[in-house]
C-alpha positions as CSV (number, residue, x, y, z in Angstrom):
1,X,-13.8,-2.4,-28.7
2,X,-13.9,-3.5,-24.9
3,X,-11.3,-2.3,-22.7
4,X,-10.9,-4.8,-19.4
5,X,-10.0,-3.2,-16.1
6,X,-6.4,-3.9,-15.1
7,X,-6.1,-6.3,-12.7
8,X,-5.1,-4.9,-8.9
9,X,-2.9,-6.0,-6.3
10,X,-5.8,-6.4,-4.3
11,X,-7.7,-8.9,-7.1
12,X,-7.4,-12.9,-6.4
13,X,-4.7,-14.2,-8.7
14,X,-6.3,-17.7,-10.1
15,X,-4.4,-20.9,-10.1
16,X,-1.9,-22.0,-11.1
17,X,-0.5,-19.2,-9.7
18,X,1.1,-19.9,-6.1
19,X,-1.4,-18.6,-3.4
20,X,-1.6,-14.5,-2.7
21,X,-3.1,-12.5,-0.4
22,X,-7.2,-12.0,-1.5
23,X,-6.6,-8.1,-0.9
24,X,-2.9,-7.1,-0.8
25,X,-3.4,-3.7,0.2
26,X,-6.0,-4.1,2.9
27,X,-5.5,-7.1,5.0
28,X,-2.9,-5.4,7.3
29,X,-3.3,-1.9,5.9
30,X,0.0,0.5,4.6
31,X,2.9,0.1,6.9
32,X,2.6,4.0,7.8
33,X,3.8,5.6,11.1
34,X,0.8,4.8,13.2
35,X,1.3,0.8,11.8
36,X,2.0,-0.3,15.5
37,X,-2.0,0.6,16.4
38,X,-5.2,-1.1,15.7
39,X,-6.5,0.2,12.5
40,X,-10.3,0.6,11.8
41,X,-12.1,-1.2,8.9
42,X,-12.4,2.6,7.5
43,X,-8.6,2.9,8.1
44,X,-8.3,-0.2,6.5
45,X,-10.5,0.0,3.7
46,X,-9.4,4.1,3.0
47,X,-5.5,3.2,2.6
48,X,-6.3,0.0,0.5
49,X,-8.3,2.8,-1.8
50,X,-5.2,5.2,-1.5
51,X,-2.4,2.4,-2.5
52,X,-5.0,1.6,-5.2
53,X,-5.5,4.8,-6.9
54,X,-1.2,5.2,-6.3
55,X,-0.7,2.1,-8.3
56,X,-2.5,3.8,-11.7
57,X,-0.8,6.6,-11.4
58,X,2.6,5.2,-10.6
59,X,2.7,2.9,-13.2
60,X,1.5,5.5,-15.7
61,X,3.6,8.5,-14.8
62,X,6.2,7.0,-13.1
63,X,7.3,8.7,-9.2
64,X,8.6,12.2,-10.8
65,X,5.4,12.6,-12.5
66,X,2.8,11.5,-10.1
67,X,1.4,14.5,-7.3
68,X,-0.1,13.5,-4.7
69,X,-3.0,16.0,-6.3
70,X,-3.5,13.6,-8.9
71,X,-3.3,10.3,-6.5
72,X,-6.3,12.1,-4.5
73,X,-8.2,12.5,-7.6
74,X,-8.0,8.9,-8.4
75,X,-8.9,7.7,-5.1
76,X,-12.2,10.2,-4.8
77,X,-11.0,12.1,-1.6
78,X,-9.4,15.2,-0.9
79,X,-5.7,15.8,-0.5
80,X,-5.8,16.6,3.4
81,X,-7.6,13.8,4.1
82,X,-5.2,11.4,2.0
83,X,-2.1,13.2,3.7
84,X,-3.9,11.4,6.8
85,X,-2.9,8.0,6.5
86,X,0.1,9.1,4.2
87,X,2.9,11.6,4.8
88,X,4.2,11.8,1.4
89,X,4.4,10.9,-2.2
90,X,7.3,8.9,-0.8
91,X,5.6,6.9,1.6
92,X,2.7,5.9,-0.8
93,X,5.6,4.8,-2.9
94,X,7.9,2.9,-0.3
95,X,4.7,1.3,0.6
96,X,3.6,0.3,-2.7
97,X,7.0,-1.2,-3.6
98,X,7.7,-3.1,-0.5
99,X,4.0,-4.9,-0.5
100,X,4.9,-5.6,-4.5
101,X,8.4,-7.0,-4.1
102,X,6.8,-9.4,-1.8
103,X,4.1,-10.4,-3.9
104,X,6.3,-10.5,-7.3
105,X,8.9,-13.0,-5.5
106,X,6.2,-15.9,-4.6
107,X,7.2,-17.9,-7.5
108,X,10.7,-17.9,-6.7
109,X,10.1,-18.9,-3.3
110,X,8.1,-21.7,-4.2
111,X,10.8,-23.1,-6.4
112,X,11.3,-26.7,-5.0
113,X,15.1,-28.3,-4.1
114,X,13.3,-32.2,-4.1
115,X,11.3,-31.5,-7.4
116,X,11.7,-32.4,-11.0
117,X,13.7,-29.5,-12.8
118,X,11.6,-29.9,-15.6
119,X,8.6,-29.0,-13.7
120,X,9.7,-26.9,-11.3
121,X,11.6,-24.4,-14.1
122,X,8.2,-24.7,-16.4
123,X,6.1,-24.0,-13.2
124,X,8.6,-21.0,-12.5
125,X,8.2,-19.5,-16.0
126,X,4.0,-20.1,-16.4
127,X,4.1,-18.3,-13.0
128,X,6.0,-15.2,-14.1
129,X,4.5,-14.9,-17.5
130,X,1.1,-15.3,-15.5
131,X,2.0,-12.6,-13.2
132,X,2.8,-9.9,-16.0
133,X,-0.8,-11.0,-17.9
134,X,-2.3,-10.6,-14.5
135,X,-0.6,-7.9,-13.0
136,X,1.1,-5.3,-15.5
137,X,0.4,-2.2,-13.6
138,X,2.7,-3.7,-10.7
139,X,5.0,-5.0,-12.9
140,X,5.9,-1.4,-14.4
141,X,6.0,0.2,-11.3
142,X,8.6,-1.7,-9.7
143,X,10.3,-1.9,-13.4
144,X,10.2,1.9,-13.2
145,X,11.8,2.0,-9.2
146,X,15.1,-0.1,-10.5
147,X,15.2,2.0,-13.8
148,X,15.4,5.2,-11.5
149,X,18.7,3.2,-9.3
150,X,15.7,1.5,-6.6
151,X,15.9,4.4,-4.7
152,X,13.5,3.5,-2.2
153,X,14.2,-0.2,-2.1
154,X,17.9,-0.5,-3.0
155,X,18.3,-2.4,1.1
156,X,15.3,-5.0,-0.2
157,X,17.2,-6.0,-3.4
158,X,20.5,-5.8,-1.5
159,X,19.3,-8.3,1.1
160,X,16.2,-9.7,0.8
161,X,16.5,-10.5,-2.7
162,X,20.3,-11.0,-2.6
163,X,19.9,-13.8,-0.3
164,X,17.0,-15.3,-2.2
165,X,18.3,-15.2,-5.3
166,X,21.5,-17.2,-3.6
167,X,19.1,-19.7,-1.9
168,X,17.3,-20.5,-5.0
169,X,20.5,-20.3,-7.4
170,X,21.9,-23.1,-4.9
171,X,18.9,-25.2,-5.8
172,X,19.5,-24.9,-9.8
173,X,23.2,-25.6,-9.0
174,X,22.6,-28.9,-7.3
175,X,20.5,-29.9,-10.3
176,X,23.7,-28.8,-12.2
177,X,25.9,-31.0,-10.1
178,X,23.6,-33.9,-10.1
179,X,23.9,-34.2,-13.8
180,X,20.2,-32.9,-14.5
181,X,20.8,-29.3,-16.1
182,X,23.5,-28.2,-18.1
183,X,26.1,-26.3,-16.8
184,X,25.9,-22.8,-16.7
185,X,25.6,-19.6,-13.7
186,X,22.4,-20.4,-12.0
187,X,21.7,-16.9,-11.1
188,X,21.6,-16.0,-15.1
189,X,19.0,-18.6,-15.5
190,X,16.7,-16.7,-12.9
191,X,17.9,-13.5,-14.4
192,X,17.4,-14.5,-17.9
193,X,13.7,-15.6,-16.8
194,X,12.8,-12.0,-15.0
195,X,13.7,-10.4,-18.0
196,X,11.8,-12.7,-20.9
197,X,8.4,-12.8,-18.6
198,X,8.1,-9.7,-17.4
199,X,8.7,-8.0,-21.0
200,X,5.3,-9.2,-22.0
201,X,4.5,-6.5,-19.2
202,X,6.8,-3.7,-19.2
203,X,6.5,-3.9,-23.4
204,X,2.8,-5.0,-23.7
205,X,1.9,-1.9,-26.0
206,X,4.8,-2.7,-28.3
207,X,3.6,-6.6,-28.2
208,X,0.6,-5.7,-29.0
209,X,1.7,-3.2,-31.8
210,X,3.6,-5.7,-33.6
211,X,1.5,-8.7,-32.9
212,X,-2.0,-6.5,-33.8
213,X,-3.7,-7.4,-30.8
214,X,-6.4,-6.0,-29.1
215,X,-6.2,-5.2,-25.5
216,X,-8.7,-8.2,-24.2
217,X,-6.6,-10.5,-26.5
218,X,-4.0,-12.7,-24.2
219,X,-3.7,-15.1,-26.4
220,X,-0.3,-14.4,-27.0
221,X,0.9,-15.6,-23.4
222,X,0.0,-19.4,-24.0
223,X,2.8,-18.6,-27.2
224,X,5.0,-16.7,-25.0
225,X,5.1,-19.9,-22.7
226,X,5.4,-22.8,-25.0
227,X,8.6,-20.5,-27.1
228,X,10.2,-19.6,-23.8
229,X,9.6,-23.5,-22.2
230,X,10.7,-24.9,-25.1
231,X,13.7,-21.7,-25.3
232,X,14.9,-22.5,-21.7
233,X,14.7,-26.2,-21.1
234,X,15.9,-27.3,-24.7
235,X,19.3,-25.6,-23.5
236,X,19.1,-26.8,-19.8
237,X,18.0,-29.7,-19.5
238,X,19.8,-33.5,-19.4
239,X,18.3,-36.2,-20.6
């Protein structure tokens, strides 16, 4: 049986998926100390290779089990030379998280005041489901960080994603008041979204389990998103 490579961060994410960085760890490098100086292409290409290996390992073992011995390893240098560009477990973590949060909050953004709420909420929800076929790794990691109280991003979701989260749930509510969804807390709707995609992630072993699927098989996600279209816009929507 063939076992496909997870996706990275750093891989294109195809259409229809709203447009991402080509390498998300190695256009602007990690946001280290020394971020305010002109990094090399080695610099570049070396921490790209660091946040890289950090992202296995973190979404495998979680931050209390990963070493930085073992984040070394996977990135094929030595420890010394990794404790160059990072200071500490924590760093290559804060890093990781912060370049992730923005990448995993592009479909929300893009979620559209003067379009259809039919489209836009279907658009939302092939987005996110896309995003946890594409990109599990990421998804557990940062599903791991909130598990353990967002330690090292509880400011981010207090304010960055606070304020999004409001900006968006003001769209949904003027589609509420203008007759077009059904009433209900707009912030539950995006809430109730976050968690239905993103378990086809976070649970993909136990998916695959129950649905006896093989680890190449995604067929499962063009079910996922005719159930949860059909789930979320039967209930929403007024015709």
């Amino acid at each position: 049986m063939r076992h496909n490579r997870p996706e990275a961060m750093s891989d294109i994410v195809k259409d229809p998926l709203p447009a991402t960085p080509d390498t998300a760890f190695g256009d602007t490098g990690a946001e280290t100390g020394n971020a305010h100086k002109q990094k090399t292409r080695i610099q570049i290409t070396n921490e790209a290779k660091i946040l890289e290996a950090a992202l296995e390992v973190f979404s495998k073992d979680g931050f209390r089990g990963a070493t930085l011995d073992r984040i070394a390893s996977a990135a094929d240098m030595s420890k010394p030379n990794l404790l160059y560009y990072f200071s500490s477990k924590e760093d290559i973590h804060i890093t990781l998280l912060t370049k992730l949060l923005d990448l995993w909050l592009a479909p929300l953004r893009n979620l559209r005041a003067d379009g259809d709420p039919r489209e836009e909420l279907s658009l939302y929800i092939r987005h996110k489901l896309q995003m946890s076929r594409q990109l599990p790794r990421e998804s557990r990691l940062f599903a791991n960080e909130v598990l353990r109280g967002a330690q090292h991003i509880g400011p981010l979701l207090k304010e960055d994603l606070h304020d999004l989260v409001d900006e968006k749930a003001a769209i949904i509510q003027s589609w509420i008041d203008a007759g077009k969804l059904a009433p209900c807390d707009p912030r539950h709707v995006i809430f109730a979204i976050w968690a239905t995609t993103q378990h086809y992630a976070d649970f993909d072993v136990q998916i695959r389990s129950v649905l006896r699927r093989d680890d190449d098989d995604q067929s499962h996600y063009a079910d996922a998103e005719q159930l949860l279209t059909t789930l979320f816009l039967g209930q929403l929507i007024k015709d």
